[in-house]
KOLNU-131392 format. One line per field, with one value per atom (N, C-alpha, C): residue number from 0; residue in one letter; atom name; z, y, x. Coordinates in steps of 0.1 Angstrom, whole numbers, plus 2048, in hexadecimal, padded with zeros to 3 digits. Layout:
<tilums>
n: (NUM/...)
res: (a/...)
atom: (CA/...)
Z: (Z/...)
Y: (Y/...)
X: (X/...)
</tilums>
This chain:
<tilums>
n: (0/0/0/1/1/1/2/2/2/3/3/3/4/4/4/5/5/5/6/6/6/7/7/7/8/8/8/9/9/9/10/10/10/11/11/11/12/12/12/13/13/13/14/14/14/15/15/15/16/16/16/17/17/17/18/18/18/19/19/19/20/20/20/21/21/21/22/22/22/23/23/23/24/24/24/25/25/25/26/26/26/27/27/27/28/28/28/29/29/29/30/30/30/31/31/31/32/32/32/33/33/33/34/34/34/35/35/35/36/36/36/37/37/37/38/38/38/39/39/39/40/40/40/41/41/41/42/42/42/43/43/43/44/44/44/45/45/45/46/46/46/47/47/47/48/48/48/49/49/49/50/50/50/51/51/51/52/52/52/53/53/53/54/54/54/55/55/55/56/56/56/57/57/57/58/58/58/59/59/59/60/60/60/61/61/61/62/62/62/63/63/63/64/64/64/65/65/65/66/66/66/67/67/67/68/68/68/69/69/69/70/70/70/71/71/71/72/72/72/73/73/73/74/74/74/75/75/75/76/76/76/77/77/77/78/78/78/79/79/79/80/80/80/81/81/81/82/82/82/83/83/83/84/84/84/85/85/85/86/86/86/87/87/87/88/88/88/89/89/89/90/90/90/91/91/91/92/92/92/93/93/93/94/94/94/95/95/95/96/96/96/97/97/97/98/98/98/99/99/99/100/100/100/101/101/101/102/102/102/103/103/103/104/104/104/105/105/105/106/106/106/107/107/107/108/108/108/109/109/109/110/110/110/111/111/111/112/112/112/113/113/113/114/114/114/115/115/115/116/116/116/117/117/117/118/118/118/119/119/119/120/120/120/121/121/121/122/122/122/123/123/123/124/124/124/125/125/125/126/126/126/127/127/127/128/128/128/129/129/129/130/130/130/131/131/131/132/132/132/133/133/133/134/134/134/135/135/135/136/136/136/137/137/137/138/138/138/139/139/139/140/140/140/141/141/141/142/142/142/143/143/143/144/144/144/145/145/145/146/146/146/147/147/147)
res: (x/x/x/x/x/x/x/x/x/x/x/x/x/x/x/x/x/x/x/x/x/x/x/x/x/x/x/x/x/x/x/x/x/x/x/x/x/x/x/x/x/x/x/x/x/x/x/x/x/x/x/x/x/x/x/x/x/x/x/x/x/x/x/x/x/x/x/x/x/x/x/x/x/x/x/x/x/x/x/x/x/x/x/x/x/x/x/x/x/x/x/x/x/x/x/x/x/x/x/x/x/x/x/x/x/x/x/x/x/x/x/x/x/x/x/x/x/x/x/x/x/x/x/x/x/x/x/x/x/x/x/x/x/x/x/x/x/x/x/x/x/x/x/x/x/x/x/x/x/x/x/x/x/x/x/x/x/x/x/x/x/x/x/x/x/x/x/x/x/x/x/x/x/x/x/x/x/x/x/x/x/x/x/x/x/x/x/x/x/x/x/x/x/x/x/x/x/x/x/x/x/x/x/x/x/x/x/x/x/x/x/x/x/x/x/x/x/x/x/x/x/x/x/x/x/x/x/x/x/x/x/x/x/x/x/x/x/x/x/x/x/x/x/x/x/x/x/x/x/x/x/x/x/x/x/x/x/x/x/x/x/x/x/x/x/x/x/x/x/x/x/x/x/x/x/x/x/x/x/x/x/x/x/x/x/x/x/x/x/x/x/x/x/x/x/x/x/x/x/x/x/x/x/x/x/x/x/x/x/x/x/x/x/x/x/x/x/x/x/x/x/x/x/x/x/x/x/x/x/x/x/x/x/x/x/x/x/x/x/x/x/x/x/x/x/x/x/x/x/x/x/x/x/x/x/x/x/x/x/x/x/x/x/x/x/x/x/x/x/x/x/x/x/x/x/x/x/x/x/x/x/x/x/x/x/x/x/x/x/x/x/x/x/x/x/x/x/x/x/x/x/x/x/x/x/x/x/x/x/x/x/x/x/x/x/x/x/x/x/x/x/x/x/x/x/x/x/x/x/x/x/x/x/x/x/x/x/x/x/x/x/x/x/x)
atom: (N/CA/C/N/CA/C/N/CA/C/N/CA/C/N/CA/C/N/CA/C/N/CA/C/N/CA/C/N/CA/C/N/CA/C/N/CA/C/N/CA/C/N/CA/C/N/CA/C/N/CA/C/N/CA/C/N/CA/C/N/CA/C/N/CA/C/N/CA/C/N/CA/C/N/CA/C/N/CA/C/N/CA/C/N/CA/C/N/CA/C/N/CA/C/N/CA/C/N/CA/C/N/CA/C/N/CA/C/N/CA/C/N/CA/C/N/CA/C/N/CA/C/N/CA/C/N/CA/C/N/CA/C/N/CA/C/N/CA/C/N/CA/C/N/CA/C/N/CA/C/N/CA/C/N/CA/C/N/CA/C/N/CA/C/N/CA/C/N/CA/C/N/CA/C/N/CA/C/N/CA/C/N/CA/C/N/CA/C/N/CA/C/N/CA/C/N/CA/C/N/CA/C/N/CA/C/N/CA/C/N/CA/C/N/CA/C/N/CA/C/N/CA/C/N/CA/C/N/CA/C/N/CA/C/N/CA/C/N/CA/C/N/CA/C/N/CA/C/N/CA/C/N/CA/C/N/CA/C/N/CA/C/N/CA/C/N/CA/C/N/CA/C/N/CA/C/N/CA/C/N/CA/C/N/CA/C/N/CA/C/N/CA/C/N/CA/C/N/CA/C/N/CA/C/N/CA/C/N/CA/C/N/CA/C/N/CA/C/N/CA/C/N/CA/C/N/CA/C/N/CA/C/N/CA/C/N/CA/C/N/CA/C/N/CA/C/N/CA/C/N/CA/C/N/CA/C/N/CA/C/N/CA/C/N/CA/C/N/CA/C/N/CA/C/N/CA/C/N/CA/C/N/CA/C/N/CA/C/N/CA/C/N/CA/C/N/CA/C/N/CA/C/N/CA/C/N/CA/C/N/CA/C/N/CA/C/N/CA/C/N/CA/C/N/CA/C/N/CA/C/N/CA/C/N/CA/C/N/CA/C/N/CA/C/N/CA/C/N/CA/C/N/CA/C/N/CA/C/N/CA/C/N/CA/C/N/CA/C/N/CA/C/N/CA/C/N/CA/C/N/CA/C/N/CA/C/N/CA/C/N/CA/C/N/CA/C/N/CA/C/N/CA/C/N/CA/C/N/CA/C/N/CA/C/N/CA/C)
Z: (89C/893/886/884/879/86D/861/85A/84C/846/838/82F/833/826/826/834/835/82D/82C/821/82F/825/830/82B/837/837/832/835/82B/81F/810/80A/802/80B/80E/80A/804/80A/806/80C/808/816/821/82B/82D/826/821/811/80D/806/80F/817/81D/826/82C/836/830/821/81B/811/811/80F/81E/827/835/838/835/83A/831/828/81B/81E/822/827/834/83E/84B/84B/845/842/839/832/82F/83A/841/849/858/85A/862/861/85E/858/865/86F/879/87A/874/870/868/86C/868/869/866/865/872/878/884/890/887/892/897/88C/88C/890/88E/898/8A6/8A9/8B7/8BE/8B9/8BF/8BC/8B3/8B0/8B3/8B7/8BD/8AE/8A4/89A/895/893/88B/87F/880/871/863/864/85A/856/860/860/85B/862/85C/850/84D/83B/830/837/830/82D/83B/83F/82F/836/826/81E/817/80A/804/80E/80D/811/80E/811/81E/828/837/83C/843/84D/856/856/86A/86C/87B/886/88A/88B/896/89E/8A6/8B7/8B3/8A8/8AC/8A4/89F/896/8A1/8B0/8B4/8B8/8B8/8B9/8B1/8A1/893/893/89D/899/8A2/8AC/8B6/8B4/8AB/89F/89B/890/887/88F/898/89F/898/89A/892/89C/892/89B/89F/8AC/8AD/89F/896/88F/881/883/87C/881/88B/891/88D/88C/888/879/874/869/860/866/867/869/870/877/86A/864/85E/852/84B/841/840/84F/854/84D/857/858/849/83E/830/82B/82F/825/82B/835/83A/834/830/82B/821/823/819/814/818/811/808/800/7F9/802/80B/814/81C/826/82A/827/81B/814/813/811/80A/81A/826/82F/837/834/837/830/820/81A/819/81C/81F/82C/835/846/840/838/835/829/826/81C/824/82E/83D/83F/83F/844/83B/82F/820/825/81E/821/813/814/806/80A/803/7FE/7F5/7F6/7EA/7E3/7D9/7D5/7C8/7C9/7BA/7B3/7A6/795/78B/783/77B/774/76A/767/75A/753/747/74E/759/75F/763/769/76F/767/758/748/744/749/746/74B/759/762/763/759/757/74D/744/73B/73A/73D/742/739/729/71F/71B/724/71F/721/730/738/72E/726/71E/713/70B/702/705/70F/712/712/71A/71A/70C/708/6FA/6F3/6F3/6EE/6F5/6FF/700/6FC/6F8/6F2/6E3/6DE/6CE/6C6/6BA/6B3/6AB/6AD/6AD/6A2/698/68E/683/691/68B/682/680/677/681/682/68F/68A/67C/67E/67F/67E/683/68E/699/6A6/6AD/6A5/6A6/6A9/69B/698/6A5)
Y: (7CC/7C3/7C1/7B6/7B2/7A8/7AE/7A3/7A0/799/795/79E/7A7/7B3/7BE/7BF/7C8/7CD/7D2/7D5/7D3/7C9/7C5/7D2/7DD/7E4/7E4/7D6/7D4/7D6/7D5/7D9/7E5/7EF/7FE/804/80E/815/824/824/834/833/83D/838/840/847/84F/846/83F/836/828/827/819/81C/82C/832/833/838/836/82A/821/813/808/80E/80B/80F/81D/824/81F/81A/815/809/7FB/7EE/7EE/7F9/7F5/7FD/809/80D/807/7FD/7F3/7E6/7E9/7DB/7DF/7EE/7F6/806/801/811/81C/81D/825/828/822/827/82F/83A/849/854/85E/869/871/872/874/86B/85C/854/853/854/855/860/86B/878/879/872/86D/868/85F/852/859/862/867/87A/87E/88A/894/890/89B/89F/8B0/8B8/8B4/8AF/8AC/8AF/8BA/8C5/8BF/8BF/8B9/8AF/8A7/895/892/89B/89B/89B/8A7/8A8/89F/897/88A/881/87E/871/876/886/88B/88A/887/88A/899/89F/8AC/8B3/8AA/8AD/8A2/89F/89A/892/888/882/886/88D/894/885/886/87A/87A/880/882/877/876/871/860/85C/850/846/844/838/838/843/843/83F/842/838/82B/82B/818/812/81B/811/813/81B/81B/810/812/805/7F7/7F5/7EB/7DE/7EB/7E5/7DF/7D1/7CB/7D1/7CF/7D6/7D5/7CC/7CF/7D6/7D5/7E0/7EC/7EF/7FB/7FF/7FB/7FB/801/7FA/7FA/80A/80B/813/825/820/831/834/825/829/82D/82D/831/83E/841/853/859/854/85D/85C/851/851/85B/85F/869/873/877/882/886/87D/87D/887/890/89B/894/891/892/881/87F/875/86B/86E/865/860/867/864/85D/85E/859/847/849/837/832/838/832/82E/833/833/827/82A/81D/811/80E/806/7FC/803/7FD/7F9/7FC/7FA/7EF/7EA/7E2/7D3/7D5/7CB/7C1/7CC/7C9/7C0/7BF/7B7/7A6/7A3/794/78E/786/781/770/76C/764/75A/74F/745/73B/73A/729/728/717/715/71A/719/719/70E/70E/701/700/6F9/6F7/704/703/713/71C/720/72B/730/722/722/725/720/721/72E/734/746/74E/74A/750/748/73F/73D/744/74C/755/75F/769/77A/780/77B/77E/77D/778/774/77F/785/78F/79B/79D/7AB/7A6/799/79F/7A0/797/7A0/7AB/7B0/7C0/7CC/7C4/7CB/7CA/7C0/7B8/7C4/7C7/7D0/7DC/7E3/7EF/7EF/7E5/7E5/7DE/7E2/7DF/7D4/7C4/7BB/7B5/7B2/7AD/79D/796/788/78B/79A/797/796/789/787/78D/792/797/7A7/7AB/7BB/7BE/7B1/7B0/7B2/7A6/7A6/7B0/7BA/7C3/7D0)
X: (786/77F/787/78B/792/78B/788/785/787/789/78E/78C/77E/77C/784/787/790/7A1/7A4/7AF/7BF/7C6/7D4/7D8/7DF/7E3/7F5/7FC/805/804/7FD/7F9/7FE/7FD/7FD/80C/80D/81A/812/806/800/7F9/7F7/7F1/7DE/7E2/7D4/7CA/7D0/7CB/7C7/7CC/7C8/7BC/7BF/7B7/7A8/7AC/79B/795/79E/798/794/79C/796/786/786/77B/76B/76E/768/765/76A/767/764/769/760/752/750/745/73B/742/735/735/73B/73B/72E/735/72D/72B/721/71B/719/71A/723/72E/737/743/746/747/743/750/751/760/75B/74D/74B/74F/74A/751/75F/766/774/77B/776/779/772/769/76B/772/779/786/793/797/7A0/7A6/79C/799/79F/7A0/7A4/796/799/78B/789/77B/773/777/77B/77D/78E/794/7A2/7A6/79A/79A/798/78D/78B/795/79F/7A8/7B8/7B5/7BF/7B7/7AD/7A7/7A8/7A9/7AE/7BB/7C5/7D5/7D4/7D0/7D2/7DF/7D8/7DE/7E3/7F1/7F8/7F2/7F4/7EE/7F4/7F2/7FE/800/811/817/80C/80A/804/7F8/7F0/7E2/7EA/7F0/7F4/7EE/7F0/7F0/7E1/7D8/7CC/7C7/7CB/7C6/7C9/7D3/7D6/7CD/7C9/7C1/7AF/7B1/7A5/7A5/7AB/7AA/7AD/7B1/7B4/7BD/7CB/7D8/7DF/7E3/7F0/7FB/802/816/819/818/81E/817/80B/80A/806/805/809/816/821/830/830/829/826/820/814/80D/814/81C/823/830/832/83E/834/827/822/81F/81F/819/82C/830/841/840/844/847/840/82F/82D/82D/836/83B/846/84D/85D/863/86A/86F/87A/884/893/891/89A/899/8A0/8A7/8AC/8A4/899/890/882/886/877/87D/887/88F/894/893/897/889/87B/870/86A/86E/869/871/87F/887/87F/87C/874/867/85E/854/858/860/862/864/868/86B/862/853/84A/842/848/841/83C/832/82E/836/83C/843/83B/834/82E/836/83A/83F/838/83D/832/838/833/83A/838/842/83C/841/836/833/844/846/84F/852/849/848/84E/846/846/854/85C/868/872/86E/875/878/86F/86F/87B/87C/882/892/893/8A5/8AA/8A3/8AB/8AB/8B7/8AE/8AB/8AC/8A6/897/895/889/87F/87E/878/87D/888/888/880/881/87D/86E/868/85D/859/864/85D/85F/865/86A/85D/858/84A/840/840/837/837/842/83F/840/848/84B/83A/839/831/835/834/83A/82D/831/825/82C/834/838/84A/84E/855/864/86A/872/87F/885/890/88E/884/886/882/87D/87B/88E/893/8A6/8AA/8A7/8B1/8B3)
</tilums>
């Protein structure tokens, strides 16, 4: 069952965060959807599973494709999904950037215009610093000690 309230798991690069904003919109969608329920379909101990929605504990690889066919994930996000378990498995710094590199693949990039202002912004790369300069300095009109 797929529906709009539901949270796009692209979204995500926490997989125990999506796990319990999942658990949170289909339990209002169906209030049988339960940590019972879901340790029925998934065969992991209660006590276990608690500790999966806490972060606390690992999904074992072994049960990942049982959660996907839980949640009733696409191939690709099943694909998806397994690369979010492995990443927060990931020890070495190599492993973590080669996890998140594949999950970065998977990004929806969205385009659309911008007005003409907006486009104005983005031909000077000055402009975006002094923004951010603007955000941490205490700026009160006086433009040459903004300069300096």
């Amino acid at each position: 069952m797929q529906s709009s309230s539901l949270p796009n798991l692209f979204d995500y690069f926490d997989f125990v965060k999506y796990l319990r904003d999942y658990y949170e919109a289909r339990h209002e969608i169906d209030r049988w959807f339960s940590y019972r329920y879901i340790q029925s379909k998934t065969g992991i101990d209660p006590g276990y599973l608690f500790k999966i929605f806490q972060g606390k504990k690992a999904l074992p690889q072994k049960n990942v494709a049982s959660f996907a066919k839980l949640l009733n994930l696409t191939k690709r996000e099943k694909e998806y999904f397994n690369l979010l378990v492995l990443y927060s498995k990931a020890k070495s710094n190599d492993e973590i950037r080669q996890y998140f590199e594949k999950m970065l693949l998977f990004s929806e990039v969205v385009a659309r215009k911008v007005a003409l202002k907006e486009y104005e912004y983005y031909t000077r790369w000055y402009y975006a610093a002094l923004r951010q300069v603007l955000s941490y300095y205490p700026f009160h009109g006086d433009y040459k000690a903004l300069a300096r």
